[in-house]
Phi, psi and omega in degrees: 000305183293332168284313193329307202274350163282302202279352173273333185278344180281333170309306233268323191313137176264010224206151143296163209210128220271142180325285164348315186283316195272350171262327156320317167280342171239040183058047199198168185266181185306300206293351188264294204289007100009284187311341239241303169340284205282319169304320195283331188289325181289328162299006175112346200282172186214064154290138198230114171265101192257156158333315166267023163132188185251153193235144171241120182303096169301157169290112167303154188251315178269112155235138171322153129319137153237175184209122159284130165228186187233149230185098178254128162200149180250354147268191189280290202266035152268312172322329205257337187291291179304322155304358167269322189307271233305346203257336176297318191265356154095042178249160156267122177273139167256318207205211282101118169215160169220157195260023216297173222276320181262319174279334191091223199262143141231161208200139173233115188277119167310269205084014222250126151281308168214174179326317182276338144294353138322305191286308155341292192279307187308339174287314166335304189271354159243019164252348161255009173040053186245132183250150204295177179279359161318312223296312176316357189228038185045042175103328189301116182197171169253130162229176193232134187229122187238177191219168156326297215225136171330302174346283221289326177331284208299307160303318204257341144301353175274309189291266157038264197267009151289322191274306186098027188255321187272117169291091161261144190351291194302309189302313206295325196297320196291345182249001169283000000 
C-alpha cells in the first residue's frame, strides 16, 4: 500500500521530491523509504536518486540532443564554475562518471538544470564535506549534458574549452 501511494506521489510531482519529505509523509524512517526505493526499482519502476529527491522517470516525448563531453578541473569552485557555463547556456548536466581504476565506471546522476540546483548542489557538497568523484581521477571526468538544439551543445562546449575545462581527443592522444 504504502509503495502504490509513494509512486503515485512521485507520477504526480512536478519537482523532486526528498527522501526526508516522503518519510515524513508516511510516517517511517529515510532507510524504510530507501528500502521502498530499492524494491519498486526492482520491480521494474524507473526511479532516479538525484541530489534534489527522487524522480520518478517518465517517458520522454521531446528528446533532447545529447553530448558526452570529459572535463578536467580540481576545485570546488571550478566545479560549480563549470556547472554553471553548462546550465546558463541552456544544457542539462544529467550525470557524472569517472572511470576508476579497480570498480570501472561509476556514474552518479546530476539532474542539474538551472543556477539553483546548481547552487544547491555545491552548498550540499560543501555543507557535507564530501569531495566530488572527479577527485579519484585527478579532475578527470564525464558528463553527458543534453539541450534543446545542437546549437546550443556547441556553445557551451566552446565557453567549456574557452575555460580550459574541456579535455579534447587530439589533447588526450598527446598525453598517452
Amino acid at each position: 500500500m504504502r509503495r502504490t501511494e509513494l509512486i503515485k506521489m512521485l507520477e504526480e510531482a512536478n519537482q523532486p521530491v526528498k527522501g526526508a519529505d516522503l518519510a515524513k509523509h508516511f510516517a517511517v524512517s529515510r532507510q524504510v523509504i530507501v528500502q521502498d526505493i530499492a524494491l519498486l526499482r526492482a520491480e521494474g519502476s524507473h526511479i532516479i536518486a538525484t541530489p534534489q529527491g527522487y524522480i520518478l522517470q517518465k517517458e520522454v516525448k521531446e528528446v533532447w540532443p545529447q553530448q558526452i563531453i570529459v572535463t578536467k578541473h580540481s576545485t570546488i569552485e571550478a566545479m560549480k564554475d563549470e556547472l554553471e557555463t553548462i546550465v546558463m547556456y541552456g544544457g542539462h548536466v544529467l550525470n557524472v562518471i569517472v572511470e576508476h581504476p579497480i570498480y570501472g565506471e561509476i556514474m552518479g546522476n546530476l539532474s542539474l538544470t538551472d543556477l539553483y540546483e546548481v547552487e544547491e548542489f555545491i552548498q550540499k557538497v560543501e555543507e557535507h564535506q564530501v569531495s566530488p568523484l572527479s577527485l579519484l581521477t585527478n579532475g578527470v571526468h564525464l558528463h553527458t549534458i543534453a539541450a534543446k538544439n545542437e546549437a546550443i551543445l556547441e556553445k557551451i562546449m566552446h565557453k567549456l574549452s574557452g575555460k580550459d575545462y574541456l579535455i579534447k581527443a587530439e589533447n588526450m592522444k598527446k598525453e598517452t
